[in-house]
SEDO-565474 format. One record per atom (N, C-alpha, C): chain; residue number from 1; y negated, z negated, x; atom name. Coordinates in nm, 2 decimals. Layout:
residues N
SITE, A, NUM, Y, Z, X, CA
...
This chain:
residues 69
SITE, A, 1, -3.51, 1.05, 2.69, N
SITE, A, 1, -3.47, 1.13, 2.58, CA
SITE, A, 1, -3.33, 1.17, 2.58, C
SITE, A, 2, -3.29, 1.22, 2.74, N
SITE, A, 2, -3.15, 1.27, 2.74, CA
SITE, A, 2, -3.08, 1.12, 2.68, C
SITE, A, 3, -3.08, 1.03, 2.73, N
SITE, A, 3, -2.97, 0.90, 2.68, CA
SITE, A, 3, -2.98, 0.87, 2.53, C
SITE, A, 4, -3.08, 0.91, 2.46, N
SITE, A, 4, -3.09, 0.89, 2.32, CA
SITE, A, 4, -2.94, 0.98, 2.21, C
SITE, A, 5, -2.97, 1.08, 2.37, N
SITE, A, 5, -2.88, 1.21, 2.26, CA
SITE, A, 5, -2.72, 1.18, 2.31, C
SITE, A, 6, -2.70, 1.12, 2.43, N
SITE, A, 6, -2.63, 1.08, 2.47, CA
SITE, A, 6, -2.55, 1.00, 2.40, C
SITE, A, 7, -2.63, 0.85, 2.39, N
SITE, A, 7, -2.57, 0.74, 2.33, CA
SITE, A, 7, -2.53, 0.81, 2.17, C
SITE, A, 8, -2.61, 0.87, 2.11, N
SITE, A, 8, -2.60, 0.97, 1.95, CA
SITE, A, 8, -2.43, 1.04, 1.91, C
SITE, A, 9, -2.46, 1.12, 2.05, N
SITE, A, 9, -2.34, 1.17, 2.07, CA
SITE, A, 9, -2.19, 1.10, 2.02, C
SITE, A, 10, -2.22, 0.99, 2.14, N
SITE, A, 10, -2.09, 0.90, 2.18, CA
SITE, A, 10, -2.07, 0.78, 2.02, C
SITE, A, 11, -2.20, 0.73, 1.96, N
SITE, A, 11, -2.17, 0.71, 1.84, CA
SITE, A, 11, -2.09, 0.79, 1.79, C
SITE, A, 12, -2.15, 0.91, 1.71, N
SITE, A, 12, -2.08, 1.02, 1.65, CA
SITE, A, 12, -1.98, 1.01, 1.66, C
SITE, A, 13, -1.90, 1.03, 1.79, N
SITE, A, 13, -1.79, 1.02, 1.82, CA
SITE, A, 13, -1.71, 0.96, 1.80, C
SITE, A, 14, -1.75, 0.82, 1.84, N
SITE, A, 14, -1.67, 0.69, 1.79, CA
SITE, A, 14, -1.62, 0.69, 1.63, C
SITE, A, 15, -1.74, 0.66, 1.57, N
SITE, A, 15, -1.75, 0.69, 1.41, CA
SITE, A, 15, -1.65, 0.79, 1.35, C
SITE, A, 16, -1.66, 0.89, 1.45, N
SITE, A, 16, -1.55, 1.01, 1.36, CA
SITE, A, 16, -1.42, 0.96, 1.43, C
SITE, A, 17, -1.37, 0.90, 1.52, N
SITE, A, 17, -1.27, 0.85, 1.53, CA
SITE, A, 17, -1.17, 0.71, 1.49, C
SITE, A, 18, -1.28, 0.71, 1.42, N
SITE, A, 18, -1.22, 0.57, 1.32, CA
SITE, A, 18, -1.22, 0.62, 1.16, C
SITE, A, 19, -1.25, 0.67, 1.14, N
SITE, A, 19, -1.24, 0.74, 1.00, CA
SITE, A, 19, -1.06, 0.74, 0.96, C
SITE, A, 20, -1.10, 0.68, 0.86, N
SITE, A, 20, -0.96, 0.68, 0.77, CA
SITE, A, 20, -0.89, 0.81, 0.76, C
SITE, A, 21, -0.74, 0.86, 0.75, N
SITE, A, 21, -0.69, 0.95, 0.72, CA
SITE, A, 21, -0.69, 1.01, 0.58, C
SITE, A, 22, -0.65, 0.87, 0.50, N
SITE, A, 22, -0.60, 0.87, 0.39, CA
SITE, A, 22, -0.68, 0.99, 0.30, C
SITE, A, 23, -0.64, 1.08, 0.27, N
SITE, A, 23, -0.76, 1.19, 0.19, CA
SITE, A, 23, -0.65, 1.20, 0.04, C
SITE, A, 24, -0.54, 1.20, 0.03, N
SITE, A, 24, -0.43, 1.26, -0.09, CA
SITE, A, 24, -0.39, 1.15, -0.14, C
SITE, A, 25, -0.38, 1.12, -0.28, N
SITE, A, 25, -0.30, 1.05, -0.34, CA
SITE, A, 25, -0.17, 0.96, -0.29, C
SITE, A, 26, -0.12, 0.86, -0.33, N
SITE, A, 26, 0.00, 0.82, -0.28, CA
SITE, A, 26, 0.13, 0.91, -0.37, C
SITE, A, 27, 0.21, 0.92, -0.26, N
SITE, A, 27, 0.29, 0.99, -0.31, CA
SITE, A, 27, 0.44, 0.84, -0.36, C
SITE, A, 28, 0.47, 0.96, -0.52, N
SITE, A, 28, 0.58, 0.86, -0.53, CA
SITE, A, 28, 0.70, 0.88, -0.43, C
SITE, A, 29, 0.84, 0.80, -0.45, N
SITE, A, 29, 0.95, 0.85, -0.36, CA
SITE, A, 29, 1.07, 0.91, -0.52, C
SITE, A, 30, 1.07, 1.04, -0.47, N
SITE, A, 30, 1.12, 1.10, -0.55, CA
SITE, A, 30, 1.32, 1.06, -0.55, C
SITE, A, 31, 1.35, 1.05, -0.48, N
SITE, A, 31, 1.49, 0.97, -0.45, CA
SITE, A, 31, 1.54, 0.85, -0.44, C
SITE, A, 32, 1.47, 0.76, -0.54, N
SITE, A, 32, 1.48, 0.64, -0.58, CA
SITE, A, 32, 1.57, 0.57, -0.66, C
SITE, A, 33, 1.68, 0.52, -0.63, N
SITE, A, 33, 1.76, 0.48, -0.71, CA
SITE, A, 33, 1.81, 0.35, -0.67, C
SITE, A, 34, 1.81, 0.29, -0.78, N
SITE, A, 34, 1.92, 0.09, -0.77, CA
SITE, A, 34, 2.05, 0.12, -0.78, C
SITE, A, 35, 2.10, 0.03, -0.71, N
SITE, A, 35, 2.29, 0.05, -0.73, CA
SITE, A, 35, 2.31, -0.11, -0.82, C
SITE, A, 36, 2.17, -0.13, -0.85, N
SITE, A, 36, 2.24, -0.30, -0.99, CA
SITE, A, 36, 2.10, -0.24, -1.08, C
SITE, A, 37, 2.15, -0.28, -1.18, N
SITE, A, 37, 2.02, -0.30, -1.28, CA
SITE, A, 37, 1.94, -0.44, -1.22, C
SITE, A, 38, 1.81, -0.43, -1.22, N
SITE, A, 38, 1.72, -0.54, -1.15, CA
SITE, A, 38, 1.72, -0.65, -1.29, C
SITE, A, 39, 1.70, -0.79, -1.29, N
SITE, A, 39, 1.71, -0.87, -1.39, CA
SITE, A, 39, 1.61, -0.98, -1.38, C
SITE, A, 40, 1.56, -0.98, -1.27, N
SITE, A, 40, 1.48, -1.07, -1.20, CA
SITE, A, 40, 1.42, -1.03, -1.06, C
SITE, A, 41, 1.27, -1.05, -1.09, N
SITE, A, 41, 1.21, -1.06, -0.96, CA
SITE, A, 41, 1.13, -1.20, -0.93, C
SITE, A, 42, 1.13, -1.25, -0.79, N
SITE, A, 42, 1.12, -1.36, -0.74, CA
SITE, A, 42, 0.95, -1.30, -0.68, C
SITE, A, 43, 0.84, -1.38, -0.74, N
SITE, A, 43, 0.74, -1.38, -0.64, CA
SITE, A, 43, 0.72, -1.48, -0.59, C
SITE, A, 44, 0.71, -1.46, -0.43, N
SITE, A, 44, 0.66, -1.57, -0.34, CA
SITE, A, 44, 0.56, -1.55, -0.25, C
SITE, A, 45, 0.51, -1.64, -0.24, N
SITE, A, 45, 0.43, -1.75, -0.15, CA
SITE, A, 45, 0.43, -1.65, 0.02, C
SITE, A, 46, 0.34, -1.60, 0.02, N
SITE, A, 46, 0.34, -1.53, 0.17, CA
SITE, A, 46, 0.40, -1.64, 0.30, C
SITE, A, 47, 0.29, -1.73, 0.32, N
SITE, A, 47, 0.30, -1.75, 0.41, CA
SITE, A, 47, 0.46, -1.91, 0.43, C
SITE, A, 48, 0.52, -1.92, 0.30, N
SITE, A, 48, 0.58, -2.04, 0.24, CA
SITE, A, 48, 0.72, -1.99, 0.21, C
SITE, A, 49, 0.69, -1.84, 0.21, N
SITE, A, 49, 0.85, -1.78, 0.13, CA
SITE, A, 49, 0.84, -1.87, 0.02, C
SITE, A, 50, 0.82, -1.93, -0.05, N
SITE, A, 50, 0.85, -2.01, -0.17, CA
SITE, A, 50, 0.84, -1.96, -0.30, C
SITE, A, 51, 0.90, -1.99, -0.37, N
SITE, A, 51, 0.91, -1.89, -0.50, CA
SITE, A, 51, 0.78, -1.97, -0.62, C
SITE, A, 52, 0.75, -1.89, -0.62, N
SITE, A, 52, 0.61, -1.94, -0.75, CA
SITE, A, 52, 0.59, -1.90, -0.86, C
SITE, A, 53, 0.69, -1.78, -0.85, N
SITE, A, 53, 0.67, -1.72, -0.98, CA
SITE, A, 53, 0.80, -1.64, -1.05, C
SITE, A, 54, 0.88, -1.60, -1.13, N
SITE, A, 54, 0.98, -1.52, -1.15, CA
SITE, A, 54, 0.98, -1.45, -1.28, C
SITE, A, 55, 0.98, -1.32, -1.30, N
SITE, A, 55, 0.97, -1.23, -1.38, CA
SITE, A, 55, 1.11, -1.19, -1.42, C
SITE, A, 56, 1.16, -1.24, -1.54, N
SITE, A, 56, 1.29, -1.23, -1.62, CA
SITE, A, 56, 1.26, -1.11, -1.77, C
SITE, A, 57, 1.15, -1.05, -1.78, N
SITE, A, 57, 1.12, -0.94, -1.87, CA
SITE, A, 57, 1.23, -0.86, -1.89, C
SITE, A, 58, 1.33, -0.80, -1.90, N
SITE, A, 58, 1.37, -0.67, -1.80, CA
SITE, A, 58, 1.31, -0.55, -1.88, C
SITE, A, 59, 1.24, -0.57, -2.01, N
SITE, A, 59, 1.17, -0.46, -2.02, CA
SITE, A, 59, 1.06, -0.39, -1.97, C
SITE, A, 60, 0.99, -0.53, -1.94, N
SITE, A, 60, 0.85, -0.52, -1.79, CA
SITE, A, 60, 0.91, -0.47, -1.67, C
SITE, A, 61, 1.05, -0.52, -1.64, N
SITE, A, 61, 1.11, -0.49, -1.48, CA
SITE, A, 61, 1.10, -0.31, -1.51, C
SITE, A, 62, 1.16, -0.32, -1.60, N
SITE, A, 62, 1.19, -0.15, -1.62, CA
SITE, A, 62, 1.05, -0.06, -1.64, C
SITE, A, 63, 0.96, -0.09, -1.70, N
SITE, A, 63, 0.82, -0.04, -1.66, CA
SITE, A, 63, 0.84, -0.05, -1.56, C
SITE, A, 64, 0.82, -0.12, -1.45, N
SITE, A, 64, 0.77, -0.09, -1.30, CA
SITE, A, 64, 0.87, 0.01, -1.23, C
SITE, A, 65, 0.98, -0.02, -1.25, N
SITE, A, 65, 1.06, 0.08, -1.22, CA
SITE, A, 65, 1.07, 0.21, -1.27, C
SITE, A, 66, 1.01, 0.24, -1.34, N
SITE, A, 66, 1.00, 0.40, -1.39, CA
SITE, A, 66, 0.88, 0.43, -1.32, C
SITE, A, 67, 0.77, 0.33, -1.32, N
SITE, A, 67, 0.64, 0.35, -1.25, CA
SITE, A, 67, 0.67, 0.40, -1.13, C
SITE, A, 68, 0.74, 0.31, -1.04, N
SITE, A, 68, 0.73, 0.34, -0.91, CA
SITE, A, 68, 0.82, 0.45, -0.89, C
SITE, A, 69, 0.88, 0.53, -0.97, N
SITE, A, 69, 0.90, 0.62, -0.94, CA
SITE, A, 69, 0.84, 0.73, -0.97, C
């Protein structure tokens, strides 16, 4: 019986030491500033770097950029 409560224990433990931090929202970064207006973003290819995709909007660019701030 003692090892039951034992092994219980050391679960517990474990379990509560893997527990995610994350509890609060992401915070934006409030001191965000570009030194160019953005005109283009290049999406690529993780493992290729290769470009697959490119976003020439700048009214879309500029949504994200107000977002992420």
């Amino acid at each position: 019986m003692m090892k039951t409560y034992i092994l219980l224990f050391l679960s517990i433990l474990f379990l509560a030491g893997c527990k995610a931090v994350n509890d609060g929202p992401i915070e934006k970064i409030s001191d965000f500033t570009l030194e160019k207006e953005v005109t283009q973003i290049d999406v690529l290819d993780w493992e290729t770097e290769e470009t697959i995709y490119q976003i020439t909007d700048t009214d879309f660019i500029q949504e994200l950029v107000i977002e992420f701030i």
